[in-house]
N, C-alpha and C positions, 0 to 999 in steps of 0.2 A: 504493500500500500504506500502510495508516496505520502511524504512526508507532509504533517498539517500543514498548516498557514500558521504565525503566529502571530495569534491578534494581541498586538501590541496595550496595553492599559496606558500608556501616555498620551496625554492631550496633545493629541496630533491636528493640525492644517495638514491639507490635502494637496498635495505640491505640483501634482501635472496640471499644464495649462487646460487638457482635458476636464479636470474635475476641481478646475477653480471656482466652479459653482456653486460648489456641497458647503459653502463657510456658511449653514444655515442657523446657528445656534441664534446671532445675530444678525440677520438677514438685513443686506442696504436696500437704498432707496425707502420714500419716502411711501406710506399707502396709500392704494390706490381703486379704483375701479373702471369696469369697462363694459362697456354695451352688451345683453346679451344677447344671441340669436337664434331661431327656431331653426335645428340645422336637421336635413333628411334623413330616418331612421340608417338608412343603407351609406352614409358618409362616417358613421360614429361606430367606431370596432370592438365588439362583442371583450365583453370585461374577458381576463387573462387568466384564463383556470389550468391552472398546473395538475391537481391532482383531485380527480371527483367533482364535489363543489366543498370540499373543506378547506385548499388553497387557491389562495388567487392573489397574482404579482399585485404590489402595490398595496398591499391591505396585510392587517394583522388578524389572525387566528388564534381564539384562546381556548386551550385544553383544558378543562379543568377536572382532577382523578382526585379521588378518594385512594390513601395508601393501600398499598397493597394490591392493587388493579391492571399490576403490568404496565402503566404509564409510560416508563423508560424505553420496554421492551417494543411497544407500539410506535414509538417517536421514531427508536433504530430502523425496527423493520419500514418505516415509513420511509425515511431519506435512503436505505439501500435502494428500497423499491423505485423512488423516481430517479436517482443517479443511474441506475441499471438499467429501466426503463423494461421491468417485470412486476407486473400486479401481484405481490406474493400475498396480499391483504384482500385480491378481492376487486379492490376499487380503481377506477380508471385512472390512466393516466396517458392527461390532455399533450403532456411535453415531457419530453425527458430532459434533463438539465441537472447540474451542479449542483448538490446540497452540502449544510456544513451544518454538525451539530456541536454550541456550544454546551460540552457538558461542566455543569456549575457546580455538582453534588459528590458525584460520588468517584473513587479513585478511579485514575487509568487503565489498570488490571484491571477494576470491574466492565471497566465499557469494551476492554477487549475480549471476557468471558465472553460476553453477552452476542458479542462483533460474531466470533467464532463459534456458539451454538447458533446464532442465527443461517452463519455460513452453511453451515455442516447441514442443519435440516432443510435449508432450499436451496443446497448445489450451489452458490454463491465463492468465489475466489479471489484472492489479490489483484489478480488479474481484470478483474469484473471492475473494482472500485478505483481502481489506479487513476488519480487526475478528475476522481467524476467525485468521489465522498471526504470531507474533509472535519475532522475536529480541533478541538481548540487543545492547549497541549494542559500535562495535569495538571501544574503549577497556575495554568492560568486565572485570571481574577477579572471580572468584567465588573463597569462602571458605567452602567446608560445616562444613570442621574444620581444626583446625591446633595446636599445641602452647601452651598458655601460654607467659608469659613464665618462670617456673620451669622449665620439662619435665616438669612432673612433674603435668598435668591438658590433657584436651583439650579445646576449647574451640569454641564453634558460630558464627563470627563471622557469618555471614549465612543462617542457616538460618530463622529468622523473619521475617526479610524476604523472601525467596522464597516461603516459604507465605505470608504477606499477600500476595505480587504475583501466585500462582496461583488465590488467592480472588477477587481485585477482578476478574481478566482473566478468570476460569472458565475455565481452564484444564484441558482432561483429560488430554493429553500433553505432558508435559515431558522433554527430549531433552536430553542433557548429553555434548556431544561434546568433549575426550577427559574421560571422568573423574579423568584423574592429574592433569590441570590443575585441577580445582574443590577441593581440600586439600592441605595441605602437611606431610600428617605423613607417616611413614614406610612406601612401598611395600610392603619385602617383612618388614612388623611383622603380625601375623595381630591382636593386638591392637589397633594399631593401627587397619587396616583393618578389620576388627572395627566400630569408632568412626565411620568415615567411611559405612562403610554404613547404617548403623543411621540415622545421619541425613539420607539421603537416601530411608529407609525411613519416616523421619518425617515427609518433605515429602510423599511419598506420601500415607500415612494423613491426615496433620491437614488439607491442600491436596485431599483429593480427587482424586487423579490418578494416573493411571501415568507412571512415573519409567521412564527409557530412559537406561541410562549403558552408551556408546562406551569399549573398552577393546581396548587392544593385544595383541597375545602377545610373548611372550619368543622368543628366539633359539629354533630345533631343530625337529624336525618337529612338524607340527600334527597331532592326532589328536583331538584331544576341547576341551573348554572348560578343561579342568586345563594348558591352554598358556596360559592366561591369565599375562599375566604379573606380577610379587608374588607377594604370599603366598593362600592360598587359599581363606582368610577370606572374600576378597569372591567365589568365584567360590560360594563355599558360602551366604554370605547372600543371594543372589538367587534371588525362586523361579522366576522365567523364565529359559534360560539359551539366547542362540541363538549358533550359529557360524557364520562368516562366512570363508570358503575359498575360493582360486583353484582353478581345475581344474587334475588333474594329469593326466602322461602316460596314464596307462591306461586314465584316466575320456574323456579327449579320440579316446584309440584306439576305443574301445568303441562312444564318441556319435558317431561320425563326423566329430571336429571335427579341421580342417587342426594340426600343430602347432606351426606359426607363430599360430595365432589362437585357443589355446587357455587363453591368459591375458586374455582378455576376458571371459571365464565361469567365474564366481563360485557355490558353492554356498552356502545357508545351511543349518542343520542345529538342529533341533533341543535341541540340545545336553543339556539340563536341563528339564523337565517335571513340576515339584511338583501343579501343579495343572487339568493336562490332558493328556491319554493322547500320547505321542510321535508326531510326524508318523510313518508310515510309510516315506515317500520326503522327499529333500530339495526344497527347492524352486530352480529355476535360477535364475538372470537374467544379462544379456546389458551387456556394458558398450559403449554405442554411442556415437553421437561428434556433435555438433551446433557446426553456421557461426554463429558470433552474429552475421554478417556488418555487424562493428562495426572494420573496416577504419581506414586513415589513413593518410595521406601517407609516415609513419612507417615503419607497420605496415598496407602495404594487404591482406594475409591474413586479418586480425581473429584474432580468436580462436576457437579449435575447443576442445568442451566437452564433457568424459564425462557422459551421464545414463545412469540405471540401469533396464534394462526386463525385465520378467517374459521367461523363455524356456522353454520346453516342448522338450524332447528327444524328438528323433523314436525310438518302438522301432524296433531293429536290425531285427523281424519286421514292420513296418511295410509294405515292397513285399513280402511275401511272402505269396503265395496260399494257401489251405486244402491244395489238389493240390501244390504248393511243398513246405509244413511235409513233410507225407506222403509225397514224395521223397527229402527228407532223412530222413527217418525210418527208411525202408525201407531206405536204404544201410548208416544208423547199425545195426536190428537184425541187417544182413543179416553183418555185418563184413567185414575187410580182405580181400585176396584170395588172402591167405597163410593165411586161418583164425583167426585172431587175431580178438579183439573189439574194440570200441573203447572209450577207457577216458575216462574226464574231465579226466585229468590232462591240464595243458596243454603241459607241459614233457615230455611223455612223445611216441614216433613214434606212437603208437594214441591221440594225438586226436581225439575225433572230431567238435571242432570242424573237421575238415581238411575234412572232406564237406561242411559251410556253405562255405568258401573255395573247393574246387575248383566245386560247384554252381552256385553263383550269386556268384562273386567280392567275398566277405564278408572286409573285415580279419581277423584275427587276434583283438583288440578286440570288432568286432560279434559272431562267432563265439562268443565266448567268453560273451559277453552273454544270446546264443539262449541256448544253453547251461546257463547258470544261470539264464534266466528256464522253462525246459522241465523243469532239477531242481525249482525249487520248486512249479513248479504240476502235480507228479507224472505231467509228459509220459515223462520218462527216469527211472529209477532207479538207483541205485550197487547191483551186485552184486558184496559185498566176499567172498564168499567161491568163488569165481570162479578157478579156475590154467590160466594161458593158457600156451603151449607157451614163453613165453619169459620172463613173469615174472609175478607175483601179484598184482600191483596195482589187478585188481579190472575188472570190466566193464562198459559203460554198455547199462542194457539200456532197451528200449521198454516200456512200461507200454501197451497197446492200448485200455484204458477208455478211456484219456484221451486218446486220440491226437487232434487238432482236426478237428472236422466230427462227430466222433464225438456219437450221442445216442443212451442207452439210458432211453426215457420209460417 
C-alpha cells in the first residue's frame, strides 16, 4: 500500500498559485450580491453522488452509531469499496475515486487488523488500494477548529491544509472517524458546533469531496439521529444524515434471528434526507468474524476480526406458498370458533397472528410481520367499526381483491 499522505497539523497557507483561492478562513472582498436567474432545468448538472445517495461531492454526511455497531468497520469497508470501485456493501457506486480515512481513535495496528480481515474476506490486495486509499499516519492529530487563545474567536488550525492534501491526493471521500476528536471546542455549544461544521463543510466544497464525519450518540434510547450526541447544530448542519443501530428484541423476533446472535446485526437508517427521497426500508449488515491467522508462540490463536457484510432478511412469507397465504387467510376471514373475529391487536386473545403460529409454526415476531406486511399491501383491512360479543376493538377482515394468486386482468 503506498504510503499515507501526511496531513500536516500546522497552520498552513496554501502556496500554488492554483489554490491561492482556498485563504477562506478570512475570505476578501467586501459582501456582496447579485441578480438571480430562472436558468433551464437541462443547463444545471444533477448534484455529484459518489456513493448510493449517502455521499455526494460538496456536502457533509453525518454517521451517527451507537458503540459497538461496527461503525469503524462500515467506514473501512466503505472507502475500500469506492477506491476499488466494488460494491462489497451492497450499494452503488456512482464514481470511483480516491478516498482517505482520517483515523482519530484508535491505534495503527488496529486499522491494519481490521484493513487485513477486510482484505482476506472480499479478495481485496495491496495491489487493489495502491495510490487509490489513503490514511492519516498514527501519531497524527487533527485540528478543524478550536478556540483562540482569548475564547472569544474560533479559529481553523488545519483546515487549509487538509483541503491542499485532498487537492494534491484527488480525493472524493474523506472519512473523519470520530469527529469529537478533529476540534476542540465545545460539544454540547450549538454555536459552537455551528463552527466546526461549517468547516468541515468547507473542506467539502473548496476540496471537492464528500466529507463522512463518524459521531456517537448520547446515553438513552436510540430512535432517530436527534441521539446524536451534543448539541444539534451539527446533526442539523448535515444534509446526509445516516443511523447506525444494533438490532433489537423485536426486530430479531420478527427476522428470525436467535437472541443470542442478534447483536451482530446492525441496521442503518436513513436518518436525514435533504437531498434525496428516504430509503424506504433500512439496509442490514451482518457483523462476521475473520482468523488473521497471524498466531505466535505467545499468542498461537492470532487474532479474530469483525468485518462488516451486506445482509438481506429473509420475509417471514418467504417459505410460504400462494395455497399457504390463502389458508391463513380463510381461517383469519372465517374467525374464532367462539364467533368472534380476529382483531390485529397483538396483545389482544383474537390475534390473529395466532392462525400464522398454530399453521405453520411462525414466532410470535414472524407473525406479526405477515401481519403488517398483509395490512399494508391491503391483503387485510382494520374494521374499526366492528362490536364483537366481547369487546370493540375492531376486526381484521380479508380484502378478496387482493388476496395473493388473485388476478383480475
Amino acid at each position: 500500500m503506498a504510503a499515507p499522505p501526511d496531513f500536516t497539523t500546522k497552520p498552513g497557507r496554501i502556496e500554488s498559485k492554483e489554490q491561492a483561492h482556498l485563504e477562506v478562513v478570512h475570505p476578501p472582498g467586501p459582501f456582496r450580491l447579485q441578480a438571480a436567474h430562472m436558468k433551464d432545468p437541462r443547463d444545471i448538472p444533477p448534484r455529484d453522488w459518489i456513493y448510493g445517495t449517502h455521499l455526494v461531492r460538496n456536502y457533509v454526511t453525518l454517521l451517527v452509531a451507537a458503540g459497538g455497531t461496527g461503525k469503524s468497520s462500515l467506514v473501512l469497508a466503505l472507502c475500500v469499496s469506492i477506491a476499488i470501485n466494488r460494491p462489497l456493501l451492497g450499494v452503488k457506486i456512482h464514481e470511483q475515486c480516491n478516498t482517505a480515512l482520517l483515523n482519530l481513535e484508535d491505534p495503527e495496528e488496529e486499522v491494519d487488523r481490521r484493513l487485513a480481515a477486510l482484505g482476506k474476506y472480499y479478495n481485496v490486495n495491496d495491489t487493489d488500494l495502491a495510490g487509490r486509499f489513503f490514511m492519516s499516519p498514527a501519531d497524527q492529530t487533527v485540528t478543524i477548529a478550536s478556540a483562540s487563545e482569548d475564547g472569544f474567536e474560533v479559529i481553523h488550525p488545519d483546515q487549509n491544509a487538509i483541503i491542499d492534501r485532498v487537492l494534491r491526493e484527488n480525493i472524493g471521500v474523506l472519512a473523519v472517524d470520530p469527529f469529537a476528536e478533529s476540534h476542540s471546542l465545545e460539544e454540547n455549544s450549538n454555536p459552537q458546533m455551528v463552527k466546526a461544521a461549517a468547516a468541515w463543510r468547507r473542506v467539502a466544497r473548496l476540496g471537492n469531496c464528500a466529507v463522512l464525519l463518524c459521531h456517537h450518540v448520547r446515553k438513552g434510547v436510540i430512535e432517530s439521529i436527534e441521539a446524536a450526541r451534543g448539541a444539534k447544530a451539527l446533526s442539523d448542519s448535515a444534509r446526509v444524515g445516516l443511523l447506525l443501530t444494533p438490532m433489537v428484541e423485536a426486530e430479531a423476533e420478527g427476522l428470525g434471528i436467535p437472541a443470542d446472535e442478534r447483536l451482530s446485526y446492525v441496521r442503518l437508517d436513513d436518518a436525514k434526507a435533504n437531498l434525496a427521497p428516504r430509503a424506504g426500508t433500512a439496509s442490514w449488515f451482518h457483523l462476521n468474524t475473520v482468523a488473521l491467522d497471524n498466531g505466535t508462540e505467545k499468542h498461537p490463536h492470532g487474532d479474530s476480526v469483525g468485518v462488516i457484510e451486506r445482509w438481506r432478511p429473509e420475509s417471514p412469507l418467504e417459505n410460504l406458498s400462494t395455497a399457504d397465504c390463502n389458508l391463513a387467510l380463510d381461517r383469519i376471514a372465517a374467525g374464532m370458533e367462539n364467533g368472534d373475529a380476529y382483531t390485529w391487536a397483538k396483545q389482544s386473545k383474537r390475534w390473529g397472528g395466532r392462525v400464522l403460529c398454530d399453521l405453520f409454526g411462525k414466532t410470535d415476531g414472524q407473525a406479526a410481520e405477515i401481519i403488517r406486511i398483509w395490512l399494508a399491501n391491503k391483503v387485510l383491512f382494520q374494521d374499526r367499526k366492528w362490536t364483537g360479543s366481547r369487546n370493540s376493538r375492531g376486526a381484521l377482515r380479508v380484502n378478496e381483491v387482493n388476496r395473493p394468486g388473485t388476478s383480475y386482468d
